[in-house]
C-alpha angles and dihedrals in degrees: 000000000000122000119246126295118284111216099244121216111291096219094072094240114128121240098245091033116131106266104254098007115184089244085059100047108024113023123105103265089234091059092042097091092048100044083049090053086051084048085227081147081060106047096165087099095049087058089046095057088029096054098064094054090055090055091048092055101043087044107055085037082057084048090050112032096223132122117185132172089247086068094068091048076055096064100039099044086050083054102052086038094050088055091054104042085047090056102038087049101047091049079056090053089048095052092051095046101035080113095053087041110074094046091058120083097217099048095031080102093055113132086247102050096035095061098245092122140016121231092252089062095046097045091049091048082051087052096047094044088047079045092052102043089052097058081059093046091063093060095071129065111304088240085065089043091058089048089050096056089036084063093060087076098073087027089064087033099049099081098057093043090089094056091053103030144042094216096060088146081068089071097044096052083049092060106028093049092038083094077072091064104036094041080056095053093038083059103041108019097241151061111261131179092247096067093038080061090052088049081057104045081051102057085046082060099045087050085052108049092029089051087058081041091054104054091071092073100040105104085044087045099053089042088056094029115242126126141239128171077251087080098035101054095037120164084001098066102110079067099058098045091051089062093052090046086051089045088046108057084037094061095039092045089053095048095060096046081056092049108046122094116252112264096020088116082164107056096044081058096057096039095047080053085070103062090032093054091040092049081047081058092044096053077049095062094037086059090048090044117125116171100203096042104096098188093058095042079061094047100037078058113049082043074086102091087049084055093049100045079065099080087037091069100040085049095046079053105049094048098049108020 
């Protein structure tokens, strides 16, 4: 059963959120509650199910060698989608968890539990952000199309995976690297091993960063019950991480070897450049790593998107230099 409720902050902004955020400071008061529920004054999350599009479009334009004006639709469309999907399914997080909520200090100041908005409101802006990023979906193959409705399935069980598992970050890696799949198919019209690899290399990732993002919550999850790889791996969690930042650059590594052209020596190089510099981030954040200092924990983190921009610009290079 969850705790009692913690007072959130009266001014409405949210605990974790980015320190003079542009919601907070220049949105229309009146949107503010909504564009918190979509996180959009956190945009860490938006770059993390963003990122993998971008490398499943440079990469099967790498398989390909072909660059054509619709890619870069791809990748803006992925962006403005990711943004949307973030937020809808976030608000979807929020309204599942709107029990847990309250009885967490870091998510006490949530819209929900907070009182900003009622569960109506959110579920209906879940319902106009999906809505939206649908209308950008059908513009792609239909292939792509078909991926894009299949990934609505992890992103509605997600948030209940932590009440029922101990690997909830599974889930999440299922639904935030699923763009890798989806940008691939958008590009070549199919599903190809290359990009199944990439969608790999990507979960390895999520297990890595959400586990550092877990262990914020522990003491508060074990109080109300639900479950993360955080608690489960405890005082051994170095271990664990070592072994997704192994299966990352593996997989990634892999996946570019799949994917380049036979007798473009030069452009495997650069690309192979991408999973072997953001391993190299990653040992960064592992040496950084305390498990009791919350405010690292944030910042090691959010230092993700950092991590992922690195194969973004080995695979930029590869495919036009």
């Amino acid at each position: 059963m969850p705790g009692p409720q913690i007072s959130p902050d009266q001014s409405g902004q949210v605990a974790d959120a980015v320190t003079g955020n542009w919601v907070d400071t220049l949105a229309p008061a009146w949107s503010r509650p909504y564009l918190r529920l979509s996180r959009a004054d956190r945009p860490i999350g938006t770059w993390l199910l963003y990122l993998p599009c971008v490398w499943g479009t440079l990469l099967a334009m790498l398989y390909t060698q072909e660059a054509r004006l619709f890619d870069a639709w791809i990748i803006v469309g992925c962006g403005i989608g990711a943004f949307l999907m973030r937020g809808a399914g976030c608000t979807w997080n929020d309204i599942t968890d709107r029990d847990f909520d309250g009885s967490v200090t870091r998510t006490a100041s949530r819209p929900i539990p907070s009182g900003q908005v009622t569960v109506k409101q959110a579920l209906a802006w879940a319902v106009i952000q999906s809505l939206i990023a649908f209308c950008i979906l059908i513009t792609f193959p239909v292939q792509a199309i078909l991926l894009g409705i299949i990934a609505l399935v992890p992103v509605a069980i997600y948030p209940f995976a932590k009440r029922f598992t101990w690997w909830p970050q599974v889930f999440l890696g299922i639904a935030f690297n699923w763009g890798a799949l989806l940008a691939w198919t958008a590009h070549t019209g199919e599903l190809q091993w290359p990009a199944v690899c990439l969608y790999l290399s990507g979960m390895a990732w999520t297990l890595f960063y959400d586990t550092i993002y877990a262990h914020q919550d522990k003491e508060d999850d074990a109080l109300i019950g639900v479950k993360s790889t955080a608690r489960l791996f405890g005082e051994a969690t170095p271990k664990y991480l070592a072994w997704f930042l192994v299966l990352t650059v593996a997989l990634m590594g892999y996946a570019i070897i799949l994917a380049a052209p036979r007798g473009e020596i030069f452009a495997l190089v650069i690309a192979l450049g991408g999973p072997w510099a953001m391993g190299w981030h990653m040992m960064w954040q592992m040496r950084r790593l305390k498990l009791d200092d919350m405010d690292r924990l944030l910042h090691l983190f959010r230092s993700n998107r950092d991590a992922g921009l690195i194969p973004v610009l080995f695979f930029a290079t590869a495919v036009f230099v």
